[in-house]
C-alpha positions in Angstrom: -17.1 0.5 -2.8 -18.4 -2.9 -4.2 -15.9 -5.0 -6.3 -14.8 -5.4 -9.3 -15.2 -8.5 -11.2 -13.0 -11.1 -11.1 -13.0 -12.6 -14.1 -10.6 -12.6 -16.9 -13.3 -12.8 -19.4 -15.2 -9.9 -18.2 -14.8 -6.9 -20.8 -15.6 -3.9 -17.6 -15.8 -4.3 -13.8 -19.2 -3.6 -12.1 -20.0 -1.8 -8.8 -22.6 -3.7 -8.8 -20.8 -7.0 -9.0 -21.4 -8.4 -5.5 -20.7 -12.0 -6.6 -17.1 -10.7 -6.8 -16.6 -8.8 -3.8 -17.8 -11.9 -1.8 -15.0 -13.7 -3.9 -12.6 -11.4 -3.6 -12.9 -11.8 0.5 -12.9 -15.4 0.2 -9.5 -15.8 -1.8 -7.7 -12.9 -0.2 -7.9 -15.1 3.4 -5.6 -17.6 1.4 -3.4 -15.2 0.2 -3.9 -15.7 -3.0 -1.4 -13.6 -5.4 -4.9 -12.9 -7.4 -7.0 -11.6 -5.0 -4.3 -9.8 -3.3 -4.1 -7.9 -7.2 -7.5 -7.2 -6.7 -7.4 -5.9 -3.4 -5.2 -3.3 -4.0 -6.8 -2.3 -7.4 -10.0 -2.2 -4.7 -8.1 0.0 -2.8 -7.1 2.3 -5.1 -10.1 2.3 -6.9 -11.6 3.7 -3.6 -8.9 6.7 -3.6 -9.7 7.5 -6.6 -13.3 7.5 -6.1 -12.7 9.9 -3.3 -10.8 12.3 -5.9 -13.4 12.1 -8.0 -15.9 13.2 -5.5 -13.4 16.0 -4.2 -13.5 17.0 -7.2 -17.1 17.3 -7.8 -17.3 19.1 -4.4 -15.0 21.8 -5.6 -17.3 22.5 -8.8 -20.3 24.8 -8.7 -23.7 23.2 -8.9 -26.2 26.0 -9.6 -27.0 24.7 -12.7 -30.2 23.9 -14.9 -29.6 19.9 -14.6 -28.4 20.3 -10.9 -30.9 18.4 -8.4 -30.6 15.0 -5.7 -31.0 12.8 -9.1 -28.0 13.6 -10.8 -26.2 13.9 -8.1 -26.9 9.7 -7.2 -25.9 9.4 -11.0 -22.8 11.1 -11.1 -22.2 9.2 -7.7 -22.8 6.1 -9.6 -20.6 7.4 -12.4 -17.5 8.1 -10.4 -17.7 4.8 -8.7 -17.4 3.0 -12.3 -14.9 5.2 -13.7 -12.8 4.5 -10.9 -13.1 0.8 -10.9 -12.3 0.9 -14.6 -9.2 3.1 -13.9 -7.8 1.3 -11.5 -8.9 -2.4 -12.9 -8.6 -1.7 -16.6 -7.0 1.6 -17.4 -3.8 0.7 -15.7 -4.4 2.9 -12.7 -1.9 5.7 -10.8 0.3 2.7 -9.6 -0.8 2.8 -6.4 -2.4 -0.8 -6.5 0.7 -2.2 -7.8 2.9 -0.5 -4.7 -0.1 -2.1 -2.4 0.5 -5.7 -4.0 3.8 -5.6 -4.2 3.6 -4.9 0.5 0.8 -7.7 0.2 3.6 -10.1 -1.4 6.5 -9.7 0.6 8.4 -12.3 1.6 7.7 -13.9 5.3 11.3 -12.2 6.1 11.1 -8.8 5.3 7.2 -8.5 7.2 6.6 -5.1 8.2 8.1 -4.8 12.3 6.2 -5.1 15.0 7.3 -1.6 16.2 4.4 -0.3 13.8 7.1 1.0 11.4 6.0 1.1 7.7 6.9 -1.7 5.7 9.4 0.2 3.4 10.6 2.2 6.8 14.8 1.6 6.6 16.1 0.5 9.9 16.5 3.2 12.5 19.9 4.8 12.8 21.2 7.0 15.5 21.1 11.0 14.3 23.3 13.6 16.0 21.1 16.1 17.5 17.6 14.0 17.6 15.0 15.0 19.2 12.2 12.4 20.1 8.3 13.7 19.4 7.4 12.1 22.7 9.1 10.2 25.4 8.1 6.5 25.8 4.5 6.7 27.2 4.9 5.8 31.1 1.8 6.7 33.3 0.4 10.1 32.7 3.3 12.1 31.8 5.4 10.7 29.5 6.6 13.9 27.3 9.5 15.6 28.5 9.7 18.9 29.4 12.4 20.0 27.0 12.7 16.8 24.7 16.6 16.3 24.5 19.0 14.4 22.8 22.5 14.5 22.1 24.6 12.6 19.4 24.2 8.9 20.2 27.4 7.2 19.8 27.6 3.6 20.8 27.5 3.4 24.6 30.5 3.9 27.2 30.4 2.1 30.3 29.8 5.6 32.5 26.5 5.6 30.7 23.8 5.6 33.0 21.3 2.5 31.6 17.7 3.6 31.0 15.5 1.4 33.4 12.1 2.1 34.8 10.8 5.5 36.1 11.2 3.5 40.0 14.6 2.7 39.2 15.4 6.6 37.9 13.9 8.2 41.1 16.8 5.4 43.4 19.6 7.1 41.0 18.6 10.7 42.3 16.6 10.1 45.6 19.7 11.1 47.7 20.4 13.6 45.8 17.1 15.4 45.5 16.9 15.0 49.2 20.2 16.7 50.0 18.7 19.4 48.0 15.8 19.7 49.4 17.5 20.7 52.6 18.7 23.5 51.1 16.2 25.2 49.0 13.0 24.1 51.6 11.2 21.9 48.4 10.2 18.7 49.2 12.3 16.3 47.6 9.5 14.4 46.0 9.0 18.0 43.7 12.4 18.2 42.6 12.8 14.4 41.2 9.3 15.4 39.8 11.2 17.8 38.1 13.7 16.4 37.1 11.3 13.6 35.8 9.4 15.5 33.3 13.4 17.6 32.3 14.3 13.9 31.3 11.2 11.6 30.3 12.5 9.6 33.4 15.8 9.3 32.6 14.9 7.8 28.6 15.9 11.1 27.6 18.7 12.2 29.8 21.5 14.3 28.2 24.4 12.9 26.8 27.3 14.6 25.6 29.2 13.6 22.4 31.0 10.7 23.4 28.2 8.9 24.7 29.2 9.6 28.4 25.9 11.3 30.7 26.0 14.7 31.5 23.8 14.2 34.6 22.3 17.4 33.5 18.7 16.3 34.5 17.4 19.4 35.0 18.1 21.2 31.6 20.0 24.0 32.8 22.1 25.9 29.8 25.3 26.9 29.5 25.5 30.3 30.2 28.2 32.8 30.0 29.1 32.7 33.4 29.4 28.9 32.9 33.1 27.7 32.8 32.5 24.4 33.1 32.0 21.3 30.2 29.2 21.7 28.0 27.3 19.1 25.6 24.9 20.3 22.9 21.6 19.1 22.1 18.6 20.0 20.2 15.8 21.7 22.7 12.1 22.8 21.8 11.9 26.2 22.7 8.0 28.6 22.9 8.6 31.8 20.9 5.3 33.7 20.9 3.1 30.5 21.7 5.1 28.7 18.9 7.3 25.8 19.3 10.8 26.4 17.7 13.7 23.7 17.9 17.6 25.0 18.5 20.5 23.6 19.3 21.7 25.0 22.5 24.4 24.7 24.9 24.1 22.7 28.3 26.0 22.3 31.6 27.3 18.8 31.7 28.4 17.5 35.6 30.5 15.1 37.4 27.5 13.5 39.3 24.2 13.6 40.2 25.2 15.4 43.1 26.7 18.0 41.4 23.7 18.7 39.0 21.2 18.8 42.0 23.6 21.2 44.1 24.2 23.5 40.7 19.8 23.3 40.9 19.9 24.1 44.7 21.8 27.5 43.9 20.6 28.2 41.0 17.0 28.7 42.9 19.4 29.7 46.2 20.9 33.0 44.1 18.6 33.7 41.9 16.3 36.1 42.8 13.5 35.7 40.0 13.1 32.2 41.9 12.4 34.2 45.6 8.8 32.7 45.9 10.1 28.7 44.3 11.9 28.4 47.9 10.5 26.8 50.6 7.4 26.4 47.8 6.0 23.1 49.6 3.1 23.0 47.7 2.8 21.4 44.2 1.3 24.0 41.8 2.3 26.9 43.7 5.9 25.3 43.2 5.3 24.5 39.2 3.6 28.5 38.4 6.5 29.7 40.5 9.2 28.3 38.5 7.1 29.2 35.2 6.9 33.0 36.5 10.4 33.0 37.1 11.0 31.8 33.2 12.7 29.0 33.8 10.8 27.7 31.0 9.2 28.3 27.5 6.7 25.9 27.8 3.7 27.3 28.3 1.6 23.9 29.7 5.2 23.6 32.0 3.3 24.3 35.1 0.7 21.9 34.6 2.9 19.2 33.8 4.8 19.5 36.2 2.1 19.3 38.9 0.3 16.8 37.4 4.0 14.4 37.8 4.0 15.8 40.8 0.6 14.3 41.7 0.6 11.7 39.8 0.4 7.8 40.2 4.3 7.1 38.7 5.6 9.1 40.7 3.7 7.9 43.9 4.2 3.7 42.9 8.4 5.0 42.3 8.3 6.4 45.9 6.5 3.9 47.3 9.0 0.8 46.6 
């Protein structure tokens, strides 16, 4: 899309004005309020261009006057129209939203977290549920994403540090339950990896204080214990559904990994998960047995499993 002329004096802008688009590049690099206007109405001038030709897409062309000629003509057309509309006719207002984000003061520049400019400032929601977990190494997306209302933090909250610093917190734990179920202890904190983005998305309950839930076990009905709720991504059919659902919320990490241990121990859906000790037989097992929707669970949970977080955590 070339430019449209600059100057006040001139009665229609040109797309073939290429004095003024060289112009228009030189004086936007000093921020000048001018050649900011004219950006935008550049930019919108474009959009509309690209309605136009939407437009002529969707209309049937098998007439007398159709060939390649007035085609390039009504090309032409729709580029001038649109630099008029948005330079001369007043436009759809989407230049003047553009300017007006060019023009904002040095203080209210848009964040560095990549938000938008007019994004408000994020505030805790009960029941959220990130998209993603925080992109660490290979498998960043939890399992089940979860999270609880976040109220400001207590001091038993467990602070979110690096995925090295998770696998310490459990490491004792995942071992003692490796003891009993036969499964290397490295697959379990795998597990219970992937259940909690690495402890950046580990369960809460209401009041802020952890539920050391990090294996996304529910709270059934023959669960008597404290429960925390939380929003959870569950596969109906091949489709992903969100829910709020009931969790088991423990006293420790040793608690949660002994509830696990048992869980696999008693129940006999999970006979070929013990004394799994190798990694995708381990992951399909536990995906047979339905211990969750997911139906790429299995693969990321091996691929944690063999990946290079996991192995630089263990490693320290």
């Amino acid at each position: 899309m070339l430019s449209a002329a600059m100057d006040s004096g001139t009665l229609n802008p040109s797309i073939f004005d290429l004095n003024s688009l060289s112009a228009l590049k030189r004086q936007t690099r000093s921020n000048d309020p001018a050649a900011l206007k004219a950006a935008a109405q550049q930019f919108e001038a474009l959009f509309l261009q690209t309605v136009l030709k939407s437009m002529r897409d969707a209309t049937p062309t098998d007439g007398l006057f159709d060939s390649e000629q007035t085609r390039m003509y009504e090309s032409l057309l729709d580029q001038q129209l649109s630099q008029v509309i948005a330079t001369k006719g007043g436009g759809t207002g989407l230049a003047a939203m553009i300017e007006k984000q060019l023009t904002r003061p040095a203080s209210t520049a848009v964040p560095r977290d990549g938000g938008l400019p007019l994004k408000p400032a994020a505030q805790p929601h009960p029941l959220q549920t990130p998209a993603k977990a925080m992109p660490i190494g290979e498998e960043a997306q939890p399992a089940r994403p979860l999270m609880p209302p976040v109220t400001a933090p207590s001091s038993g909250a467990q602070s979110v540090g690096t995925p090295r610093e998770f696998i310490n917190r459990i490491w004792p734990h995942a071992a003692a339950a490796s003891q009993a179920t036969g499964v290397p202890a490295s697959f379990l904190a795998a597990q219970a990896a992937l259940e909690t983005g690495w402890g950046r998305a580990e369960l809460r309950q209401a009041d802020g204080q952890p539920s050391y839930n990090v294996f996304g076990i529910k709270a059934g009905q023959d669960w008597n214990g404290p429960t925390a709720e939380a929003v959870t991504t569950e596969y109906v059919n091949g489709l992903a559904q969100q829910r709020v659902e009931r969790f088991r919320v423990y006293g420790s990490y040793a608690e949660a990994f002994d509830d696990y241990a048992r869980l696999l121990a008693t129940g006999s859906r999970y006979s070929e998960v013990m004394g799994a000790t190798d990694a995708a037989s381990f992951a399909r097992g536990l995906q047979r047995a339905g211990y969750a929707t997911d139906p790429a669970y299995a693969d990321k949970l091996t691929r944690i499993i063999g990946g290079r977080t996991l192995r630089a955590a263990l490693s320290a």
